[in-house]
C-alpha positions as a Python dict, from the first residue, in 0.01 Angstrom:
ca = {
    (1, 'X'): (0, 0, 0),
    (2, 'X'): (155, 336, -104),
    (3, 'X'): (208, 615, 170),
    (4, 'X'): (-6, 946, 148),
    (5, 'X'): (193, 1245, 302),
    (6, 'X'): (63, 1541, 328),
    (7, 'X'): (326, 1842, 378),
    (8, 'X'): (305, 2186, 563),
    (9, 'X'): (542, 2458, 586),
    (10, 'X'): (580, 2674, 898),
    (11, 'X'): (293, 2940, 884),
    (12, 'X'): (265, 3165, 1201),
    (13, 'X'): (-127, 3144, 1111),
    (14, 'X'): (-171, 2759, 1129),
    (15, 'X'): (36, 2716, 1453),
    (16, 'X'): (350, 2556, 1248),
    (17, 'X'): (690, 2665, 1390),
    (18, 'X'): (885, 2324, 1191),
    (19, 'X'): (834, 2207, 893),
    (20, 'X'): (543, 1924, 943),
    (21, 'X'): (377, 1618, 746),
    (22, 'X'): (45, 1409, 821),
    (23, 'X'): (172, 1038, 780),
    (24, 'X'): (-180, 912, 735),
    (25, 'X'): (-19, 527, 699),
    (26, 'X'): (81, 543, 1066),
    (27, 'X'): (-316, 606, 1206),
    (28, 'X'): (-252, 578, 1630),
    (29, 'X'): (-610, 620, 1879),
    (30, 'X'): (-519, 831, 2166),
    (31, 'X'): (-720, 900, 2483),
    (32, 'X'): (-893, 1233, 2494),
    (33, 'X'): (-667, 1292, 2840),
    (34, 'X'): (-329, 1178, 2626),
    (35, 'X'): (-350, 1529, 2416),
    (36, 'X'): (-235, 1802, 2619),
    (37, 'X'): (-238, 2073, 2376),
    (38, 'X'): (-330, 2143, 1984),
    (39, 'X'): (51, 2201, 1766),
    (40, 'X'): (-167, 2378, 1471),
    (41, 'X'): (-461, 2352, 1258),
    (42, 'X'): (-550, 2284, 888),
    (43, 'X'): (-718, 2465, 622),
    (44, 'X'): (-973, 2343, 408),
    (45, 'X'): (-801, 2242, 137),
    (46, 'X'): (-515, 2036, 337),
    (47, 'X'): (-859, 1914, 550),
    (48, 'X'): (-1014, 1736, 238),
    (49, 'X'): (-670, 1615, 85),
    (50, 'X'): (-621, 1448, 486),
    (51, 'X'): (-954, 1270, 428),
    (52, 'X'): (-929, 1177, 68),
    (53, 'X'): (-558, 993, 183),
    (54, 'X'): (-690, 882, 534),
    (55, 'X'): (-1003, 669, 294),
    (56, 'X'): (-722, 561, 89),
    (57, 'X'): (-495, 427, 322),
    (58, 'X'): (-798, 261, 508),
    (59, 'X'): (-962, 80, 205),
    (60, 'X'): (-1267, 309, 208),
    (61, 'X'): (-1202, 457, -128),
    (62, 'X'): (-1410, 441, -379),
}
């Protein structure tokens, strides 16, 4: 199964100080009490490109 990476650069406005990547092959449950604080947040765009990897990865592509 091929790897979908998704890629961000540092952005002062999405909470990025490093340069960052979504490794949606290496899908981990945490506890809601594990998180201790949010490291940034997505757009829209980068939101449905997340999804449309994340259903790939996971076999629920169509």
């Amino acid at each position: 199964m091929s790897v979908a990476i998704a890629l961000h650069r540092p952005s002062a406005a999405k909470g990025l100080r490093l340069r960052s990547q979504i490794m949606t092959d290496k899908i981990n449950a945490l506890r809601r009490d594990r998180i201790r604080r949010v490291l940034g947040s997505l757009d829209s765009e980068t939101c449905e490109r997340l999804n449309s990897a994340l259903m790939t990865v996971t076999g629920l592509a169509r």
